[in-house]
C-alpha positions in Angstrom: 52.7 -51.4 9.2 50.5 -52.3 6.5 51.7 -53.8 3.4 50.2 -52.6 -0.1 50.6 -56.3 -1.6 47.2 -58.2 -1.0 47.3 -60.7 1.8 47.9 -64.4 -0.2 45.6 -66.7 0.7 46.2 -70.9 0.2 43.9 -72.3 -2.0 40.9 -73.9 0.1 42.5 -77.9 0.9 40.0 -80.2 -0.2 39.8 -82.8 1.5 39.2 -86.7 0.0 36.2 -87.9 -0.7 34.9 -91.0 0.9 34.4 -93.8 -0.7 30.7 -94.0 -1.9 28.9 -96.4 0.0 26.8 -99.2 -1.5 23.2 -99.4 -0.2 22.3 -103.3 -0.2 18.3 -104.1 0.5 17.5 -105.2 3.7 17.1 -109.0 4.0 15.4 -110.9 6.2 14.9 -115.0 6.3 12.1 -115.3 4.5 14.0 -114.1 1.8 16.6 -116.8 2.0 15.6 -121.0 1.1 15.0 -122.6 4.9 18.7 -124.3 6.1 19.1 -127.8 5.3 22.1 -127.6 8.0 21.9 -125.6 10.7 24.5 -127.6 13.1 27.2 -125.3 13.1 24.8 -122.1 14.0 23.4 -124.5 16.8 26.7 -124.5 18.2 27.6 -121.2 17.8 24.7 -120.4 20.0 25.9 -123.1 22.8 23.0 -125.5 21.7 22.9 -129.3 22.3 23.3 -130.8 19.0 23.8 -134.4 18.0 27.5 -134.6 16.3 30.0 -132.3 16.3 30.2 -130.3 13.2 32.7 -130.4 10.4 34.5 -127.1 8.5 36.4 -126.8 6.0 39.1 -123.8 6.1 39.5 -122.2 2.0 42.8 -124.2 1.5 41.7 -127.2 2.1 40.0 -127.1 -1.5 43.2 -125.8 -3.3 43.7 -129.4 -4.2 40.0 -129.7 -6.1 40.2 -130.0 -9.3 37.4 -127.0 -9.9 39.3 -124.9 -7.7 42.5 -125.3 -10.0 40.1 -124.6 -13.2 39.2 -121.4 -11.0 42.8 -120.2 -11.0 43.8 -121.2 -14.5 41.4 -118.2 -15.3 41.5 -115.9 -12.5 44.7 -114.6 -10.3 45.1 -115.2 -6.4 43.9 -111.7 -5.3 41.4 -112.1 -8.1 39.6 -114.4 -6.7 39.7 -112.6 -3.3 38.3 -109.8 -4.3 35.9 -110.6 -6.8 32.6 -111.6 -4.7 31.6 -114.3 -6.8 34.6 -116.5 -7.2 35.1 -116.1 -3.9 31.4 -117.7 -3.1 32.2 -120.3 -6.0 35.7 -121.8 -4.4 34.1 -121.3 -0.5 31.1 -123.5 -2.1 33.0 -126.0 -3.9 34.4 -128.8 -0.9 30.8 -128.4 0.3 29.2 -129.2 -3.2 31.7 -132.0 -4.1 31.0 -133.6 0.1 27.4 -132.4 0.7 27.1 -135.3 3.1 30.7 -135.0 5.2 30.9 -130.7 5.6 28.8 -128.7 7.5 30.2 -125.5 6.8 33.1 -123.6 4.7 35.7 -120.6 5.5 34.7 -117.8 3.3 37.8 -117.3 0.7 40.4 -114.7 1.3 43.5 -114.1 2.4 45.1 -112.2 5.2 47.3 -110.0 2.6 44.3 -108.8 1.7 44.3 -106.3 4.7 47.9 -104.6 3.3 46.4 -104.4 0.1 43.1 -102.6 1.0 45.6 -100.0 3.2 47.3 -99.4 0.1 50.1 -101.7 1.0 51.4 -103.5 -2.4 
């Protein structure tokens, strides 16, 4: 039997919008300076290379005294999620020892993936 009450209808569910994505130019090596040490990308592509090549993992430089300067002004999570102080502590074992690292750990931490799920 019909009913003489309209028929309800849910409001339309929107759904969430995604997060806008960034578009970065395309880069290619001409527009980077030429590698003044290539010897851990040698060995990452099974070359031959004449020493073995030296890393430093990001908490090895917690002892630096820029690193602490870093920190004075900027929180933990701070610094691992702000691009640039993240490049700038990476950088700084391989700025003070130029001649002893070949390469550096990129910043960050692995709490970092709770946080970005929306884990605090």
């Amino acid at each position: 039997m019909p009913s003489d009450t309209p028929a309800t209808t849910s409001p339309k569910e929107e759904k969430p919008t995604k997060r806008q994505r960034i578009s970065y130019p395309l880069k290619t090596d001409a527009d980077f300076p030429p590698l003044t040490n290539d010897l851990i990308l040698r060995v990452a592509r099974g070359e031959k290379v004449e020493r073995v090549p030296v890393w430093i993992m990001r908490q090895a430089g917690r002892y630096l005294p820029e690193f602490r300067e870093v920190r004075a002004k900027h929180g933990f999570f701070d610094v691992c999620r702000t691009p640039e102080l993240a490049c700038e502590v990476t950088l700084q074992p391989i700025d003070r020892y130029p001649s002893l690292l070949d390469a550096s750990i990129i910043f960050s931490d692995i709490l970092v993936v709770p946080q970005a799920l929306g884990l605090e």
